[in-house]
C-alpha positions as CSV (number, residue, x, y, z in Angstrom):
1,X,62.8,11.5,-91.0
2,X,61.6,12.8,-87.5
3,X,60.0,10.2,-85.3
4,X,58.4,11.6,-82.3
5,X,58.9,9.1,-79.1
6,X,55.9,9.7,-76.0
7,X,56.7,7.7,-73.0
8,X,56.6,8.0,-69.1
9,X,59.0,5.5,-68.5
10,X,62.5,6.8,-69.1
11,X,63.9,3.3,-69.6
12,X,61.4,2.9,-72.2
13,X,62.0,6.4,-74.5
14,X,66.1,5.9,-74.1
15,X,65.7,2.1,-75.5
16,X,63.6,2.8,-78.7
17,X,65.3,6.4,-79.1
18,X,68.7,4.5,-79.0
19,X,67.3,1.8,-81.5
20,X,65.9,4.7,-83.7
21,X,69.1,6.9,-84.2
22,X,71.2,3.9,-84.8
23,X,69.3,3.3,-88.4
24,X,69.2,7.6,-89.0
25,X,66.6,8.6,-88.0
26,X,66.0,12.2,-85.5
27,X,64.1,11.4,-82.4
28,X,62.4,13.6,-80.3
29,X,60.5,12.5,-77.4
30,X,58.0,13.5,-74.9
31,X,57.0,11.9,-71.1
32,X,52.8,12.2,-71.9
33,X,50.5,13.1,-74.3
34,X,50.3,16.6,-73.7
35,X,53.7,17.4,-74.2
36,X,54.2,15.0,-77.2
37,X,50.8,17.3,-78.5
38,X,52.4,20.6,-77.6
39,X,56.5,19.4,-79.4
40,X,53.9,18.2,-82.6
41,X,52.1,21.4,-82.9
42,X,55.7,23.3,-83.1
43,X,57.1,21.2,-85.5
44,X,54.9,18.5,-87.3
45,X,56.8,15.2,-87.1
46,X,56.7,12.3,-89.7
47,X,55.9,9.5,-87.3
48,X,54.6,9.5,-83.8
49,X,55.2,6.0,-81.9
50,X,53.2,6.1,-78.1
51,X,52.3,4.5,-74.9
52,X,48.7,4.2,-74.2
53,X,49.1,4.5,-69.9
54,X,50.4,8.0,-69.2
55,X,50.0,10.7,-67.0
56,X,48.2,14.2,-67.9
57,X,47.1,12.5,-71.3
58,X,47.0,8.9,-72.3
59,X,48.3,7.3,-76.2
60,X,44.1,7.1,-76.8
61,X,43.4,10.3,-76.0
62,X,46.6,11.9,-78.1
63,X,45.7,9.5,-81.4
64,X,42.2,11.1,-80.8
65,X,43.7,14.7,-80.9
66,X,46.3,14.4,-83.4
67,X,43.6,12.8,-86.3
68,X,41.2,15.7,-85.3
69,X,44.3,18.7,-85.7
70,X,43.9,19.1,-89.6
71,X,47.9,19.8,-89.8
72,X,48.7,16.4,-88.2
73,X,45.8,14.1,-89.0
74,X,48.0,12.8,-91.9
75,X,51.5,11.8,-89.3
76,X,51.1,8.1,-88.9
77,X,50.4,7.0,-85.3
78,X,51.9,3.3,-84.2
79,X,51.0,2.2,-80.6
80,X,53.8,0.6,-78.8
81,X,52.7,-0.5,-75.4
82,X,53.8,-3.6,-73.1
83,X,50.1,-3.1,-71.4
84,X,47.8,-5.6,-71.6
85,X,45.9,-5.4,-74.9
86,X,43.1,-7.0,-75.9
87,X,40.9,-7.0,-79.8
88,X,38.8,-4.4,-78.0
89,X,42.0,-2.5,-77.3
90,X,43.0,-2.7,-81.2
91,X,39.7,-2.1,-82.3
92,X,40.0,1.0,-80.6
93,X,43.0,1.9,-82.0
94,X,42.1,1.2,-85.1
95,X,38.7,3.6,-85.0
96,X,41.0,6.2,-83.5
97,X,43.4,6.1,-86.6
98,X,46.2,4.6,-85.9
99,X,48.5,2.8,-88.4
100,X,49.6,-0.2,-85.8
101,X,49.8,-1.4,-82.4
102,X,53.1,-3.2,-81.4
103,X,53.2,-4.6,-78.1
104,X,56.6,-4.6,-76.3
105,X,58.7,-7.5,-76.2
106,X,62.0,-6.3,-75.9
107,X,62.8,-7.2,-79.5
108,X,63.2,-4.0,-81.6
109,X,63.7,-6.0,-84.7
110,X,59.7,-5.8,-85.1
111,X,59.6,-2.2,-84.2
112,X,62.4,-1.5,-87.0
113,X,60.4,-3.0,-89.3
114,X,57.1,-1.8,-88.9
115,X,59.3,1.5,-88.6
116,X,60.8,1.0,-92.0
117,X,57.2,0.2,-93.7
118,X,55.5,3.0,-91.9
119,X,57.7,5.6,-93.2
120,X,57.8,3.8,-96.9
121,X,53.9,4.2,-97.1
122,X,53.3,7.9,-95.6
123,X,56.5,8.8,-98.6
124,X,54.4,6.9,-101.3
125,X,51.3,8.5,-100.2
126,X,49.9,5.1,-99.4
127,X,48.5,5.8,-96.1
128,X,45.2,7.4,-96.2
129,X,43.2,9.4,-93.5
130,X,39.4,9.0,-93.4
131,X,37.5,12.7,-94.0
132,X,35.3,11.2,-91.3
133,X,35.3,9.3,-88.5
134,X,34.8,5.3,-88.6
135,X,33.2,5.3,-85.5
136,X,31.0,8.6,-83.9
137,X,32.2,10.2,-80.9
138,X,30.1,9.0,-78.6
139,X,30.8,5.7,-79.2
140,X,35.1,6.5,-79.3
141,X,34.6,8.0,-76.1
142,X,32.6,4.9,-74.2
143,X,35.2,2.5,-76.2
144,X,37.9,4.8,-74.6
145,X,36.6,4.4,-71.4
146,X,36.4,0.7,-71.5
147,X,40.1,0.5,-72.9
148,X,41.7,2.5,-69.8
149,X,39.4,0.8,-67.1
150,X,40.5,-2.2,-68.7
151,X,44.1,-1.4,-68.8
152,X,44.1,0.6,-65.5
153,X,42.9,-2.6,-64.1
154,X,45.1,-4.9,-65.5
155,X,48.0,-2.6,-63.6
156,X,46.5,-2.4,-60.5
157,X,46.3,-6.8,-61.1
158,X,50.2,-6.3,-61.9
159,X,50.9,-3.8,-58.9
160,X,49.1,-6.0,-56.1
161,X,51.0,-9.3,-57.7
162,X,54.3,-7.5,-57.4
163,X,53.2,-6.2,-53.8
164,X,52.5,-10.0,-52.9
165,X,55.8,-11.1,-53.7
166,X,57.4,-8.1,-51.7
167,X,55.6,-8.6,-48.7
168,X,56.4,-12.4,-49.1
169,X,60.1,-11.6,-49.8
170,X,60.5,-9.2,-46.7
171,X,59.4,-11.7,-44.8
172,X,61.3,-14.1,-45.9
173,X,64.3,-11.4,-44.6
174,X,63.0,-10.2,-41.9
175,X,62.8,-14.4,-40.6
176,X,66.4,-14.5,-41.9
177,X,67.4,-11.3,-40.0
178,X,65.5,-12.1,-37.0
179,X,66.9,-15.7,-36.3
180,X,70.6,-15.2,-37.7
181,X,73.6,-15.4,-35.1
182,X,75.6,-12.9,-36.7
183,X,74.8,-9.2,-36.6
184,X,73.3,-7.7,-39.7
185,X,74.2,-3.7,-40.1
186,X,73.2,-1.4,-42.9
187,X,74.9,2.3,-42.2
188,X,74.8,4.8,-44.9
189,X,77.6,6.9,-46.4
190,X,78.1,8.9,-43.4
191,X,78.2,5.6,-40.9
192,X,75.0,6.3,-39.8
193,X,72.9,3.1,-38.8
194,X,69.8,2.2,-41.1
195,X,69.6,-1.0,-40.4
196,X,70.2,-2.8,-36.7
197,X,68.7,-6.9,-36.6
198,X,68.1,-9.0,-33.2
199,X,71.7,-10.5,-33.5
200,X,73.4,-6.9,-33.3
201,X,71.1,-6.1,-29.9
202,X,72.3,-9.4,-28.3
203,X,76.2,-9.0,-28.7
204,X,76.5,-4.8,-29.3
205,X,73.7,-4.4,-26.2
206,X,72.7,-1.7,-28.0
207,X,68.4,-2.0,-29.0
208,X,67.2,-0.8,-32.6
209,X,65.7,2.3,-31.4
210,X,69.0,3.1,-29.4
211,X,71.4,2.3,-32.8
212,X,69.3,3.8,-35.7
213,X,70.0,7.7,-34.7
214,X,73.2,7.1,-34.4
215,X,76.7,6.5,-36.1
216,X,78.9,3.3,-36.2
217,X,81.9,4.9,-34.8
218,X,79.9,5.9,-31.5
219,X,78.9,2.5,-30.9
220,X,80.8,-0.5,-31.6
221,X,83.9,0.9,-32.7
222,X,87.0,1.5,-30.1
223,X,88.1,5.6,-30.3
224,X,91.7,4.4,-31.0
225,X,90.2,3.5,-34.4
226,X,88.3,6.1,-34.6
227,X,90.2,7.9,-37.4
228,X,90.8,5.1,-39.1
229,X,87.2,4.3,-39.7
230,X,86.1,8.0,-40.5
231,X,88.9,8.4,-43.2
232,X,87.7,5.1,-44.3
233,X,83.9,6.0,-44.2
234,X,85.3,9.2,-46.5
235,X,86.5,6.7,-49.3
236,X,83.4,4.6,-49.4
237,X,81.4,8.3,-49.5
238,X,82.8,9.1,-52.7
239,X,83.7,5.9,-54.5
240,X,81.7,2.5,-52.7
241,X,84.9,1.5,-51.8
242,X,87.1,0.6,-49.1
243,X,90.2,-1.6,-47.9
244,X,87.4,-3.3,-46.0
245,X,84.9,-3.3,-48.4
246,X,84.6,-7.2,-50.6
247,X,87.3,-8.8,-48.3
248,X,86.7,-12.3,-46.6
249,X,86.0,-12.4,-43.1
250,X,88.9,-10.2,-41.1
251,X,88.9,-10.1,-37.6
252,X,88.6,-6.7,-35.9
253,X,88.5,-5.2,-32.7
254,X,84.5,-4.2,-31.5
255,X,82.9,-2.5,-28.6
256,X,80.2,-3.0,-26.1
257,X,77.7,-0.8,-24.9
258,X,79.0,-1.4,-21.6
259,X,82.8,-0.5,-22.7
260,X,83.7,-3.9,-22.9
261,X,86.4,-5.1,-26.3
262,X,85.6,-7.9,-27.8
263,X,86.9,-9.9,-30.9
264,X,84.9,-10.0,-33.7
265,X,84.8,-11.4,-37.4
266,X,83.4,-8.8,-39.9
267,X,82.6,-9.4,-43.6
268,X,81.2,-5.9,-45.3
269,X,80.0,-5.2,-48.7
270,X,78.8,-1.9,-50.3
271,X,75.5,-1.3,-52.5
272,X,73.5,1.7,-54.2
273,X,70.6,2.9,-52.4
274,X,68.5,5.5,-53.8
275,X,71.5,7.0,-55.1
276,X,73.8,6.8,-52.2
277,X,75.9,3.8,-51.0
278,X,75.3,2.2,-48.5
279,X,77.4,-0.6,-46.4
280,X,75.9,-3.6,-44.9
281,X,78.0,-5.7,-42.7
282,X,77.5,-9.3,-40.7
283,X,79.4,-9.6,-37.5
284,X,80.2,-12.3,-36.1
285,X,81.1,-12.6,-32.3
286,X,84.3,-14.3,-31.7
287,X,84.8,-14.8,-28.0
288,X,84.0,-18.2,-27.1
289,X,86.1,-19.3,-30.1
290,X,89.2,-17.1,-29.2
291,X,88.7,-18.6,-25.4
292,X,88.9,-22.0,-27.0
293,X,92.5,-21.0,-29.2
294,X,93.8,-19.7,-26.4
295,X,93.2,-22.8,-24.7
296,X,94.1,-25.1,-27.1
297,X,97.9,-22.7,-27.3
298,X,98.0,-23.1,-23.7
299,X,98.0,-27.2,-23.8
300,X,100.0,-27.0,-27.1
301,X,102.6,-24.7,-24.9
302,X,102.4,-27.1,-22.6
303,X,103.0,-30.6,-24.4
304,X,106.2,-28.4,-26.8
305,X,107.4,-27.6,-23.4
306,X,107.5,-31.1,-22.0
307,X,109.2,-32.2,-25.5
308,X,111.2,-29.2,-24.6
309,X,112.5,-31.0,-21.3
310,X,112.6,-33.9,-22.3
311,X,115.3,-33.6,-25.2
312,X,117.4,-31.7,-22.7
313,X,117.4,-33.8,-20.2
314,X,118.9,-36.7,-22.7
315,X,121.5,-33.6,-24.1
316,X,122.4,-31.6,-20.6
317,X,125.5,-29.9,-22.8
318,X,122.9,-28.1,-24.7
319,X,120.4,-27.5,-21.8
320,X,119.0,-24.3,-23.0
321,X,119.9,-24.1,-26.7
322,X,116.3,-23.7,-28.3
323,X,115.3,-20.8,-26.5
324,X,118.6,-19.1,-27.4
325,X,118.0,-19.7,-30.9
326,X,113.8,-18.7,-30.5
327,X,115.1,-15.5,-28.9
328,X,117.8,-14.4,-31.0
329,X,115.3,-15.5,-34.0
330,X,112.7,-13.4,-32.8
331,X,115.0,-9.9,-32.3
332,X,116.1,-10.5,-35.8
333,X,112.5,-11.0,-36.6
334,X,111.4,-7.9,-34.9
335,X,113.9,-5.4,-36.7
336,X,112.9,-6.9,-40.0
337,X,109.6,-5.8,-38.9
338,X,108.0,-8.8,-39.7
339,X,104.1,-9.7,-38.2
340,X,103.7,-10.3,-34.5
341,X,102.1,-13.6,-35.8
342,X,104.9,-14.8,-38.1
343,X,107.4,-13.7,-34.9
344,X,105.3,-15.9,-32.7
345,X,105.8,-18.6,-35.2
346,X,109.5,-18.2,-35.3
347,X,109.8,-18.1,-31.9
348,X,107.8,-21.7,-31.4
349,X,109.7,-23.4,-34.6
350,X,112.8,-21.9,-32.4
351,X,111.7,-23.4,-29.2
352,X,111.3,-26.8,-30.9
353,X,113.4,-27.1,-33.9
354,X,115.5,-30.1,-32.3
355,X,112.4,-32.1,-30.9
356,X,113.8,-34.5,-33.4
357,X,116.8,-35.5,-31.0
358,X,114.5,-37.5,-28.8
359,X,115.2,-40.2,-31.4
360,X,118.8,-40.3,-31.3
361,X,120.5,-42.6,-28.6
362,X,121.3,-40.7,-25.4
363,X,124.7,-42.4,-25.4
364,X,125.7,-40.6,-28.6
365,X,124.3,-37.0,-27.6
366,X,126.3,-37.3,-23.8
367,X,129.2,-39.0,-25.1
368,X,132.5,-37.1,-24.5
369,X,134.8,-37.6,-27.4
370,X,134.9,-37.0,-31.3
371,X,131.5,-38.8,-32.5
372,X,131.9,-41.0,-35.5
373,X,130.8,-40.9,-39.2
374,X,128.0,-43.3,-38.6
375,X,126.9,-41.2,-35.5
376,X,126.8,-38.2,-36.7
377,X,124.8,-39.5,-39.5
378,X,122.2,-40.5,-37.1
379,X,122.1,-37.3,-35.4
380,X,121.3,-35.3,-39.0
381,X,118.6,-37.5,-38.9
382,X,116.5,-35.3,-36.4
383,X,114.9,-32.6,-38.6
384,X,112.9,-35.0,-40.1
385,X,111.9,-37.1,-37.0
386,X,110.9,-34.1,-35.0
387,X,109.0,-33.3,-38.4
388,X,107.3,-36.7,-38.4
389,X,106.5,-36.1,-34.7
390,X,105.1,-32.3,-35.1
391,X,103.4,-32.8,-38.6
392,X,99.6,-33.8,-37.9
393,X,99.7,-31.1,-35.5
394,X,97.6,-27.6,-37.0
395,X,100.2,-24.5,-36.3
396,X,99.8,-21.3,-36.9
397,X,102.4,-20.3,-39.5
398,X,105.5,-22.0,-40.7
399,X,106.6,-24.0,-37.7
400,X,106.7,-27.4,-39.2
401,X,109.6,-25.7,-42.0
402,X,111.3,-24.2,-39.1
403,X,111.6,-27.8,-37.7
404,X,112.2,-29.5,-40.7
405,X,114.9,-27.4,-41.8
């Protein structure tokens, strides 16, 4: 059986086509009635299913022209419209010829059926075709009228609804975008900047009108990344990916319009549109906070050095011991080619890893001879004290094992 399909909406001819094969049947299908009259006349289907709203010519006007073509007056016609149908509408449809009118619900179990019965009837000669018209043609043509002004205004209801809540939800970005401390960027495939909010004026410098022509990389990003970001910007191109692309927050390196660096936090994601991916990052300006870390190192340097002193002041035979052990720590470090921030790690766990001692008597860390048993038992004792002493404190990589080791 041959089931002709005549929709404008693509979505809409590949679901019911795709139903329709499943259970056997050969599927043709056609974007308006004009076509779908054109495919019929070549080769006469045994069903035609159609949307009423269509370009060119509408479902009402091709049930009209396929009952009045004496070689397909007999083909059943079934309406199958998710338009907005009223008893006038059926009543039309019914006057017209047509064997039912299914509205769309996304359920094709009813369409399967009324499919199946359909078919059953026009192979049992059950369905009949008047030899005249119900209704006269004047009076089809004024109910056809009514029908599209009817349905034509029930879209035009739909379209302004969904313009409403577009307009609502674009402001509700735009107040987003506009009072957001981070820097919202949208560049497309090639880097180049779509999309530049109030945040990314204040901390790039750059203003909307300067950014939109022009590409990431001649912006915010410093030239010694340049290739980086371009072989990069390649990937994302051809697959939406990158090694940046769905990672947390990473800190990065960014530029000012004035040529001033500065640290930044970026999180960047990628997205499909109109065919092309796009990337849309938020960037976050780090300076203040890396001010403050620095800070905070510098009084951290500070109190470890003090702890520093004062261990070797109570243990003069081995003034200088820690840094040896940080420094020869670090050079192994280094030709293991381990992190800069892991070395720095090593070389404060090195710097501090007998703070402990400052809890072992003085007497026993100056004295002269052989120490005893019990002494030496207290001294092992001072990983775990200078652990008890350091642990509250938040490092930066494994200093507290260091120490407690």
């Amino acid at each position: 059986m041959r089931i002709l399909i005549v929709d404008d909406n693509e979505d809409s001819r590949v679901l019911v086509k795709t139903t329709l094969e499943a259970q056997g049947y050969t599927v043709e299908c056609a974007a308006n009635g004009k076509e779908a009259l054109e495919m019929a006349g070549r080769s006469r289907p045994d069903l035609i299913i159609s949307d009423i709203l269509m370009p060119e010519m509408d479902g009402f006007a091709l049930c009209q022209a396929v009952k009045d073509d004496e070689k397909l007056r007999t083909v059943p016609f079934v309406f199958l419209t998710a338009a907005y149908i009223t008893p006038k509408d059926k009543e039309l449809a019914a006057a017209l010829g047509a064997e039912r009118f299914i509205v769309k619900t996304g359920d094709t179990g009813e369409l399967l059926e009324t499919v199946g019965e359909i078919l059953k009837e026009y192979k049992e000669g059950r369905i009949k075709v008047p030899s005249q018209p119900t209704v006269d043609k004047k009076e089809l043509d004024r109910m056809h009228k009514e029908a599209l002004i009817r349905q034509l205004d029930k879209k035009v209801q739909e379209l302004e609804k969904k313009h409403e809540a577009l307009e609502e939800s674009e402001k509700k970005f735009h107040i987003i975008s506009a009072t957001a401390q981070e820097a919202i960027i949208m560049a497309d495939d090639g880097g180049r900047v779509l999309y530049w909010n109030e945040a990314a004026e204040k901390i790039f410098g750059y203003t909307k009108e300067e950014a939109a022509p022009k590409k990431l990389h001649e912006l915010i990003i410093p030239r010694r990344f340049h290739k980086d970001h371009l072989k990069g910007m390649k990937t994302f191109q051809e697959t939406g990916n990158g090694h940046l692309i769905g990672e947390r927050m990473i800190e990065l390196t960014a530029l000012r319009k004035d040529g001033t660096e500065f640290p930044v936090e970026l999180s960047l994601s990628g997205a499909m549109l109109e065919d092309r991916w796009v990337a849309v990052g938020m960037i976050r300006d780090i300076t203040n906070r890396k001010l403050a870390e620095g800070r905070t190192k510098k009084a951290l340097e500070a109190t470890i050095q003090a702890f520093v002193r004062t261990v070797e002041s109570r243990d003069p035979y081995t003034a200088g011991h820690q840094q040896r052990v940080a420094d020869i720590a670090c050079a192994i470090a280094g030709e293991m080619g381990l992190s800069p921030e892991l070395i720095d790690a090593i070389s404060l766990g090195g710097r501090i890893h007998d703070v402990g001692k400052i809890a072992v008597p003085a007497e026993i860390l100056t004295k002269p001879g052989r120490i005893s048993a019990a002494e030496f038992e207290i001294i092992k004792t001072h990983p775990q004290v200078g652990y008890d002493i350091l642990k509250d404190i938040e490092f930066t990589g494994p200093v507290l094992e260091i120490v407690h080791q």
